[in-house]
N, C-alpha and C positions, 0 to 999 in steps of 0.2 A: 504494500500500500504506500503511494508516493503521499508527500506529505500535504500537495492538495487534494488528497482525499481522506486526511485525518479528520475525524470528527469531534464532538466530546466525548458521545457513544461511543465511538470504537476506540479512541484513545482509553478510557476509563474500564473499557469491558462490560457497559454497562447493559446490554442483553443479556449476557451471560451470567453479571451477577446477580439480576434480578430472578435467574434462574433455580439458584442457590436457595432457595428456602424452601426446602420439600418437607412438608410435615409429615407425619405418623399417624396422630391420629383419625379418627374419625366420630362423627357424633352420628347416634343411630338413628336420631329422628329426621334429619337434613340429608347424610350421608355426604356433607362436608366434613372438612376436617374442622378440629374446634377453634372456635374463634382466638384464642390468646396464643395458641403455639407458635402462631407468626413472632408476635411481640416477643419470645420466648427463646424461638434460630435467631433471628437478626439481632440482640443483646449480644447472645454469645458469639454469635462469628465479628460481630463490630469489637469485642473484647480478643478474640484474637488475633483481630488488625491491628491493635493497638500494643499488643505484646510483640508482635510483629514490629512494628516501628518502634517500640523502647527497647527492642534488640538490639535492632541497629541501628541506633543514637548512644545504648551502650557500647556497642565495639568500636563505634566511631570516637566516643570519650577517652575511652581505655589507648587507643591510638593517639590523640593528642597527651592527653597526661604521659605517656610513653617518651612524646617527640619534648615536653617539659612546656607544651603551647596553651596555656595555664587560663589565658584569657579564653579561648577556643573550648575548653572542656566546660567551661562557669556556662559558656553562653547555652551549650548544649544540654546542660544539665539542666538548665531552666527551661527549656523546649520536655524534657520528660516530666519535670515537675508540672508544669500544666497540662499534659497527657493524663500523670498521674490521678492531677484533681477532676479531668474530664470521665477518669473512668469510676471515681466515687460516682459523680455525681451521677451516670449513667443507674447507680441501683438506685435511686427516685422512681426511675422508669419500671423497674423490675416489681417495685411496693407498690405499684396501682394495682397491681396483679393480687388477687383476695385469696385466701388457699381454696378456696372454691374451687375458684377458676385453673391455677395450679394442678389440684386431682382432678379436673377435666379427661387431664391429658398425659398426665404424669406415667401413667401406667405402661404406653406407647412408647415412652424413652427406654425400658427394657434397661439396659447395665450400660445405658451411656452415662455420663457423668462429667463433671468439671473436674472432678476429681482426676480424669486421664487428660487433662491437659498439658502435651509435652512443650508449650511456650511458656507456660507460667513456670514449669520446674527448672526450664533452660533459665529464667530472668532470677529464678531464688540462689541455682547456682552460680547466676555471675554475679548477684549481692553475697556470695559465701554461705548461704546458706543451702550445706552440704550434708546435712544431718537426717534428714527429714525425707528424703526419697530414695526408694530402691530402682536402680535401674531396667533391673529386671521386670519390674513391673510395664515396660514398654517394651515394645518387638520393633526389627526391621530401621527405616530410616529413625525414626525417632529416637529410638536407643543411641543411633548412630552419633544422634544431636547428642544427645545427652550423655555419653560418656565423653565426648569431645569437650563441652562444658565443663565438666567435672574433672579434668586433669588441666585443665586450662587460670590460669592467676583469674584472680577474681577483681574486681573495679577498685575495691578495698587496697590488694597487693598495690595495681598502677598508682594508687596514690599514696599508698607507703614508700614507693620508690621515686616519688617525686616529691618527698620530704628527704630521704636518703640523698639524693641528688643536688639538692638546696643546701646540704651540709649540717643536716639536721640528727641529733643524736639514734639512730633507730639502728636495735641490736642486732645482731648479723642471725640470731634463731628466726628473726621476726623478718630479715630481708626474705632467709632461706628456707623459709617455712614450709611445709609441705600442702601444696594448694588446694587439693583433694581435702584438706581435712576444712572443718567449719574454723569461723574465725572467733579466734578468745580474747580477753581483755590480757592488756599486758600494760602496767605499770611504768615501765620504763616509759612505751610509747605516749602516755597520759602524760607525764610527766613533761616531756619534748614539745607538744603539743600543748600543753599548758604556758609553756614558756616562750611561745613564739605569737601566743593569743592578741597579743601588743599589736601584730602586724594585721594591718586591717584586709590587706590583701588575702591573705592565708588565711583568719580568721571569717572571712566572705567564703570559704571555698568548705571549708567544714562549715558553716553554717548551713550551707548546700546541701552537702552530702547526708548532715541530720535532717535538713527538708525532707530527702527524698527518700531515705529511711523511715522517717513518721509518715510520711505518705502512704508509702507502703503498709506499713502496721493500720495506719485508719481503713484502707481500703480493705484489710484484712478483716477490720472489727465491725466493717457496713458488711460486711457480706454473710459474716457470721450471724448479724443480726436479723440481716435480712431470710438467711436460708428459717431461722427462729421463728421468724414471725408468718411464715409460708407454712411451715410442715412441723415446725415446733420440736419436740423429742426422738422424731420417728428417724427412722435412721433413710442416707440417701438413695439417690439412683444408683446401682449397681452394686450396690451393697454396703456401699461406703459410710460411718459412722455418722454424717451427716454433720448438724451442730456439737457435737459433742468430739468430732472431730478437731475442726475446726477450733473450735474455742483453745485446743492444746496449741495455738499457734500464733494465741494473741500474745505482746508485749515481750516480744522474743526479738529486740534488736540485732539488725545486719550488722552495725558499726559498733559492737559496746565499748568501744574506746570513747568514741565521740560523746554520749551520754555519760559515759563514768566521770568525766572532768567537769562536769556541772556543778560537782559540790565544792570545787575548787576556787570560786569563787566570790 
């Protein structure tokens, strides 16, 4: 296709995406499928376009903090921090939805689940949090992604090395850590990072990084709430422990350095 024959439609793929929302179920009186399952696909596939694009605004960050282009990762990370607060604000959308309306169609999901979302597990392990998922629980390309994630530094390490780089105290365990594992609070580095808090520049850049840390945790504790107030105790799709899941995953910061130096002042 020459490019006077680009459209917005065909640029966009927008035939094909409006494709994309095949429902399951069906209501027996109509022999439509039920009204809310629309609003239902298009939540979750618009969530994982957006974990999609805070993929890759995190490898993009991770590569500047790498090159030390300091101003380039702030602006970036303020581009996923307003993603971030777009995809709270998206569970508004999901709470007009009554559990009513929910068991319409819930039944039809069968052992699908959010809980098999291999973007969301890719974006925990590029925050370091490595604790929390077996890999085994995915097959094929997906696994692919996610072992590749999981032996891969985390956004954490690129800016631990770009305090290292700056000539800032950070101990060679904590350079040469072993990435695969989750990330711990270490003392030393609170300390380093306490000490340089004077610099407004550096001080702006963890201020960031705890942004987009608490982001995450909210978005964490709308969804919990939300899954709560839909289906309540009962456990989820596909078997999954549902809220009771979930809730083992609130207030479990990416960064516990950045939080632990709060009392420091």
């Amino acid at each position: 296709m020459t490019s006077n024959e680009l459209t917005y439609g065909s640029y966009l793929k927008i035939p094909e995406l409006l494709e994309l929302q095949q429902c399951e179920s069906i209501d027996e009186a109509t022999g439509k499928p039920e009204h809310d399952e629309t609003l239902f696909i298009i939540i979750h596939q618009v969530y994982e376009l957006w974990f999609k694009q805070v993929l890759h605004e995190l490898d993009y960050i991770v590569e500047l903090m790498n090159a030390d282009k300091i101003g380039g990762a702030r602006h970036h990370l303020r581009r996923v921090l307003t993603i971030v607060k777009t995809m709270v604000g998206q569970i508004d959308i999901l709470e007009t939805m009554t559990p009513a309306e929910f068991a319409s169609f819930r039944s039809f999901l069968a052992n699908a689940s959010g809980f098999q979302s291999a973007q969301f597990r890719e974006l925990e392990f590029m925050l370091g949090v490595k604790d929390r998922v077996q890999i085994g629980w995915f097959a094929g390309p997906e696994a692919e992604r996610l072992e590749k994630r999981h032996a891969a530094p985390t956004l954490w390490d690129a800016f631990i090395g770009v305090l290292a780089r700056s000539g800032f105290g950070i101990p060679d365990d904590v350079l040469n850590r072993d990435v695969s594992q989750p990330i711990v609070e270490n003392s030393a580095v609170q300390q380093t990072i306490i000490e340089h808090y004077g610099d407004e520049g550096f001080a702006g850049l963890c201020e960031m990084m705890t942004d987009l840390d608490e982001g995450i945790q909210e978005w964490r504790y709308r969804h919990v709430m939300m899954v709560r107030r839909t289906i309540g105790t009962k456990p989820g799709t596909g078997g999954s422990d549902g809220a009771s899941y979930l809730a083992t995953t609130l207030f479990k910061p990416a960064f516990p350095d950045l939080w632990a130096i709060r009392t420091a002042f």
